[in-house]
C-alpha positions as CSV (number, residue, x, y, z in Angstrom):
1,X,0.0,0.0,0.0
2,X,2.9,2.1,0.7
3,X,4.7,1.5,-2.0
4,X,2.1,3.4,-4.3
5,X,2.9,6.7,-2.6
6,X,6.4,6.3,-3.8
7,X,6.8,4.7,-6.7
8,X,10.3,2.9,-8.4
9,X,11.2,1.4,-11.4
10,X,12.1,-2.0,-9.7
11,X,10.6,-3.6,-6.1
12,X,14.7,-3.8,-5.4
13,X,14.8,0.1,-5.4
14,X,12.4,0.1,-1.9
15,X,14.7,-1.4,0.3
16,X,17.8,0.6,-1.7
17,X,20.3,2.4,1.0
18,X,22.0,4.4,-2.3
19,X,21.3,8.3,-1.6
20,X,19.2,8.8,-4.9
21,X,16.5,6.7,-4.0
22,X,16.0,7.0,-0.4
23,X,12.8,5.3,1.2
24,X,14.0,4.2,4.8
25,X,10.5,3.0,6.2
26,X,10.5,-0.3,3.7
27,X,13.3,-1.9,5.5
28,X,12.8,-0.8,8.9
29,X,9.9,-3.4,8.8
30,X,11.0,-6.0,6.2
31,X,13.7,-6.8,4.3
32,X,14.3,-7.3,0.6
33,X,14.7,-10.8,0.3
34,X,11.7,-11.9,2.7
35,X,9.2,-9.8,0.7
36,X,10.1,-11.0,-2.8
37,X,10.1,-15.2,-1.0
38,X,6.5,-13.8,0.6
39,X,5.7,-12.0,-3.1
40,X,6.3,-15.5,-4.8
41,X,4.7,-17.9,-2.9
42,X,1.7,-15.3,-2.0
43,X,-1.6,-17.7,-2.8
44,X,-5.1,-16.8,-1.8
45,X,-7.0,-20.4,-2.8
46,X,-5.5,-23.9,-2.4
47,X,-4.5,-25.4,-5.9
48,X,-6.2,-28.1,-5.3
49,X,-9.5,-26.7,-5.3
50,X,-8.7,-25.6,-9.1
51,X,-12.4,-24.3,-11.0
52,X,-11.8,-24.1,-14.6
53,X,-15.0,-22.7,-15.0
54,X,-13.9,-19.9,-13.6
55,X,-10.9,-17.9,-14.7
56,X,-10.4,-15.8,-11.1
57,X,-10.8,-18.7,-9.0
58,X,-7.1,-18.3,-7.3
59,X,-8.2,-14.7,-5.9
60,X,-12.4,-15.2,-6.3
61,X,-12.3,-15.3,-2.5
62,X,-10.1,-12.3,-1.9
63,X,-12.1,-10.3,-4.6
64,X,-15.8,-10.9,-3.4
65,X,-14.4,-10.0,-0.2
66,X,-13.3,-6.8,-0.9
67,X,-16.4,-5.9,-3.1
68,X,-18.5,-6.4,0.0
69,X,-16.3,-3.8,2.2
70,X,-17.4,-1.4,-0.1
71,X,-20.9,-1.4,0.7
72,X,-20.5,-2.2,4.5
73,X,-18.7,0.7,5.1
74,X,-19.8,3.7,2.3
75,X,-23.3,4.9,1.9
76,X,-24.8,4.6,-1.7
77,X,-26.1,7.9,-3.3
78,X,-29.1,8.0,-5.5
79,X,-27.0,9.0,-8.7
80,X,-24.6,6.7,-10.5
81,X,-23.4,6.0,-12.9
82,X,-21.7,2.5,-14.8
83,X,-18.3,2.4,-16.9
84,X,-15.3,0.3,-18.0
85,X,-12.1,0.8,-16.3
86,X,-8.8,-0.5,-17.9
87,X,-6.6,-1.5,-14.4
88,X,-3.1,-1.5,-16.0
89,X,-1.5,-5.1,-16.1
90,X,1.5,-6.2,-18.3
91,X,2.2,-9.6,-17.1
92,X,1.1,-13.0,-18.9
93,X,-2.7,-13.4,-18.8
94,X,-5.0,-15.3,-21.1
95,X,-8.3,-12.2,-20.9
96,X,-5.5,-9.0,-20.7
97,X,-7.0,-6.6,-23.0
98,X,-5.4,-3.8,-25.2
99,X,-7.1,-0.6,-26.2
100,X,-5.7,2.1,-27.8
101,X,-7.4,4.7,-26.5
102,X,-6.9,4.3,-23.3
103,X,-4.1,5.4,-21.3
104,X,-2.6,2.2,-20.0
105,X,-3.6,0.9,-23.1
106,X,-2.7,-2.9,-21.5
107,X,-4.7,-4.4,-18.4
108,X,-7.3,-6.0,-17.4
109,X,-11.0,-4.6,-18.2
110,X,-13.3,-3.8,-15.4
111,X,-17.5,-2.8,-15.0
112,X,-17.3,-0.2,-12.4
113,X,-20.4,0.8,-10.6
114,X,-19.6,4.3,-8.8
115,X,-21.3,7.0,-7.0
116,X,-21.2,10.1,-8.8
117,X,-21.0,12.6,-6.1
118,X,-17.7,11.1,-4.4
119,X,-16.6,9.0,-7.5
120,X,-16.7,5.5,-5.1
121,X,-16.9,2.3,-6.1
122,X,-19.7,0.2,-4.7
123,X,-20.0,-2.7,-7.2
124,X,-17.5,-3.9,-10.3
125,X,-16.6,-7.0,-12.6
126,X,-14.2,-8.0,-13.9
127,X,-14.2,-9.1,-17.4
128,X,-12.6,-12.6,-17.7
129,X,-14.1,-13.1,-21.6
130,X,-16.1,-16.3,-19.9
131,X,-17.2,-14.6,-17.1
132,X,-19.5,-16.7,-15.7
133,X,-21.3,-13.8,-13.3
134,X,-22.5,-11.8,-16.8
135,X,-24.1,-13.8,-19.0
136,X,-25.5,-12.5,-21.9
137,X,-29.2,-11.8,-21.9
138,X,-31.7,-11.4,-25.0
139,X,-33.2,-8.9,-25.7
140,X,-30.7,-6.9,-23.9
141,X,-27.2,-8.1,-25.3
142,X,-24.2,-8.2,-22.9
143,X,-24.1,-4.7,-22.3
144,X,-27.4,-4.8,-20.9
145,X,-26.5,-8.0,-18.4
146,X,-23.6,-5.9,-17.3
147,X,-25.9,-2.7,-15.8
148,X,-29.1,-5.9,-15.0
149,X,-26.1,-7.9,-13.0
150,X,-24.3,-4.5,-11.3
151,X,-27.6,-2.9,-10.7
152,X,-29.4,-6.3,-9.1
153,X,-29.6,-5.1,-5.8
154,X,-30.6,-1.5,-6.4
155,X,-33.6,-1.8,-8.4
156,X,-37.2,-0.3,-6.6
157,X,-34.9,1.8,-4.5
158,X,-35.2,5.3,-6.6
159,X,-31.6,5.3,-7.9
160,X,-30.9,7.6,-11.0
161,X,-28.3,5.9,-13.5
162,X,-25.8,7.3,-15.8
163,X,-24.3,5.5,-18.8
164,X,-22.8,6.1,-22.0
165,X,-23.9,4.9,-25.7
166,X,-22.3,1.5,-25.2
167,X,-24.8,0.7,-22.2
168,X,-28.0,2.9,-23.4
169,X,-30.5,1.9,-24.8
170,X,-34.6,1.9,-25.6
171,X,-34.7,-1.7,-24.4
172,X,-32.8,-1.2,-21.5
173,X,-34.4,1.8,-20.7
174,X,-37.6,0.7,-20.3
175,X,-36.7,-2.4,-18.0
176,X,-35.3,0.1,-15.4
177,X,-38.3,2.1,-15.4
178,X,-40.5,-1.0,-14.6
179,X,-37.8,-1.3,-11.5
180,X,-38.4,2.1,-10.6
181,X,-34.9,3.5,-11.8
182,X,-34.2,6.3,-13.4
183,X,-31.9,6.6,-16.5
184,X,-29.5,9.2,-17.9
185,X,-27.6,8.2,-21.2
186,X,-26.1,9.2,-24.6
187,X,-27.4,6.7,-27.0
188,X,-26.4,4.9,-30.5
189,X,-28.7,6.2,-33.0
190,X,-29.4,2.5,-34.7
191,X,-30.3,0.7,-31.3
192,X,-33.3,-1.7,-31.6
193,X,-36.3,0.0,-31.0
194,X,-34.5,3.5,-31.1
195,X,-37.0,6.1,-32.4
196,X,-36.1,7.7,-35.4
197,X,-35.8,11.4,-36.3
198,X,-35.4,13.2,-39.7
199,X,-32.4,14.0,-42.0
200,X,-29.6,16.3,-40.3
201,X,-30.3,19.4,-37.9
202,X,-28.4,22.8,-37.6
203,X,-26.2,24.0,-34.8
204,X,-28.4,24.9,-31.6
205,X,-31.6,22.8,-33.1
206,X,-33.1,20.1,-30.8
207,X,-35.8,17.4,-31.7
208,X,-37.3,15.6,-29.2
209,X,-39.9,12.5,-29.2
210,X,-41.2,11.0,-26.3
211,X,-43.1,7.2,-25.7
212,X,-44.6,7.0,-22.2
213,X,-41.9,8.2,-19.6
214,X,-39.2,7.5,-22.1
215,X,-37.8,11.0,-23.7
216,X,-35.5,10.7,-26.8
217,X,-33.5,13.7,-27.3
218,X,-31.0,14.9,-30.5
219,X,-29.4,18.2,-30.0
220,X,-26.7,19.9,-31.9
221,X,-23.6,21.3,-30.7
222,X,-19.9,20.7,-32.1
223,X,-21.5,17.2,-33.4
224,X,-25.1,15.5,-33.0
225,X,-25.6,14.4,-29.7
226,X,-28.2,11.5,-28.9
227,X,-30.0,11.1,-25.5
228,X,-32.5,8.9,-23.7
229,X,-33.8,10.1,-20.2
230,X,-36.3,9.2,-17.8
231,X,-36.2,12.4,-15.7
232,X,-36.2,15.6,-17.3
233,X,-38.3,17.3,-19.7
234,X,-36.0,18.1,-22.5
235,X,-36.8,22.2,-21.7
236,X,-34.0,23.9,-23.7
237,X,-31.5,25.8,-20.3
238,X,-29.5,28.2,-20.0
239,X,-26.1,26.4,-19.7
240,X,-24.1,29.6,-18.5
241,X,-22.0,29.6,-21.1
242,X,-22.1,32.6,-24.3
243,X,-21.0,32.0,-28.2
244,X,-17.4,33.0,-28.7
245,X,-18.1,35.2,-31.6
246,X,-22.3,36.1,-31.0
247,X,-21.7,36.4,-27.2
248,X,-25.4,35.1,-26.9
249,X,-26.5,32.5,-24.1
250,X,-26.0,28.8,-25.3
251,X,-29.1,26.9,-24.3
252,X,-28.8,23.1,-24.0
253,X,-31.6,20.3,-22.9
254,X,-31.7,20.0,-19.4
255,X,-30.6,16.3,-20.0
256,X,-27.5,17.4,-21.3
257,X,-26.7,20.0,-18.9
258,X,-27.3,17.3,-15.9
């Protein structure tokens, strides 16, 4: 835990005594060698107990552990919101993932539930590529299992969710509004279901089309934005903002603005 606070290039530069790496407190409580023996033999799960069904079963224990000190000891807002996280990892593993545009670009791929006030994480997954905790459900897809599976035990509790397009959608939607949750969410155009506007629309324009409590929103800024709320109205606000060259207010949806 420490060691993250002062970071080397090697684990042999923590218990160093040259003058150009000083970090005293590592050796006053264990020495080099005995923490790289401990780091190798370090197991969590008796190998005999092997699961190949399940590709975190050395650490499954450790991790479900953890997961449930989040919620014993932080209490859940009503607004937030689900995203990957890429937790950088180099070493030899069958379901490490690379993306470009990330900035680790190498690690392992992670469904993080957070709060959005404080940014804390009550709930997450991590993505094995045969996970067996998110299965894929029609008509939802596997991006829908991921927010059904992370938001299990939050449904009927008046929680307000925030996702991007790869999560959103009219499907979705509409089964977290039968569990009395509210949803906030950019959305891909071609979705199933997705209601369909007209040919392009000029800077500043917004359409709107609404199905029951479900409210579809395209707006224009820079580039189209696509939206699918539960909450707001789609009232055109204020956003406090002006036009660099007009100086007049910008206006934006109220969805956008939240």
């Amino acid at each position: 835990m420490i060691m993250k606070h002062s970071e080397k290039h090697v684990i042999q530069e923590y218990c160093s005594k040259d003058s150009l790496v000083p970090s005293p407190v590592f050796n006053r409580y264990m020495s080099r060698d005995r923490f790289l023996l401990l780091l190798r033999f370090l197991h969590f799960e008796n190998n005999e107990n092997e699961n190949r069904h399940d590709r975190l079963w050395k650490v499954r224990k450790v991790f479900s552990d953890m997961k449930g000190k989040f919620c014993d000891y932080f209490v859940l807002g009503q607004n937030v919101v689900i995203d990957e996280s890429l937790v950088l990892f180099k070493g030899r593993l069958a379901f490490k993932h690379y993306i470009p545009s990330e900035r680790h670009r190498f690690g392992l791929k992670i469904f993080v539930l957070c709060v959005c006030e404080t940014g804390i994480v009550m709930d997450m997954k991590l993505y094995s590529g045969t996970d067996v905790n998110i299965q894929a459900q029609e008509p939802h897809g596997f991006s829908g299992s991921v927010v059904k599976t992370l938001m299990e035990r939050l449904l009927n509790k008046g929680h307000i969710l925030f996702t991007d397009n790869y999560y959103t959608s009219p499907l979705l939607t509409g089964f977290l509004l039968d569990n009395n949750t509210g949803v906030y969410g950019t959305v891909k155009v071609h979705r199933r279901e997705m209601l369909v506007f007209g040919i392009g629309i000029a800077v500043g324009d917004c359409q709107q089309r609404k199905c029951d409590k479900m409210l579809s929103v395209r707006w224009r800024d820079k580039r189209e934005v696509n939206m699918l709320t539960t909450i707001d109205t789609g009232a055109m606000l204020d956003s406090g903002t002006v036009h660099f060259q007009t100086h007049f207010p910008i206006y934006k949806p109220d969805c956008v603005i939240d």
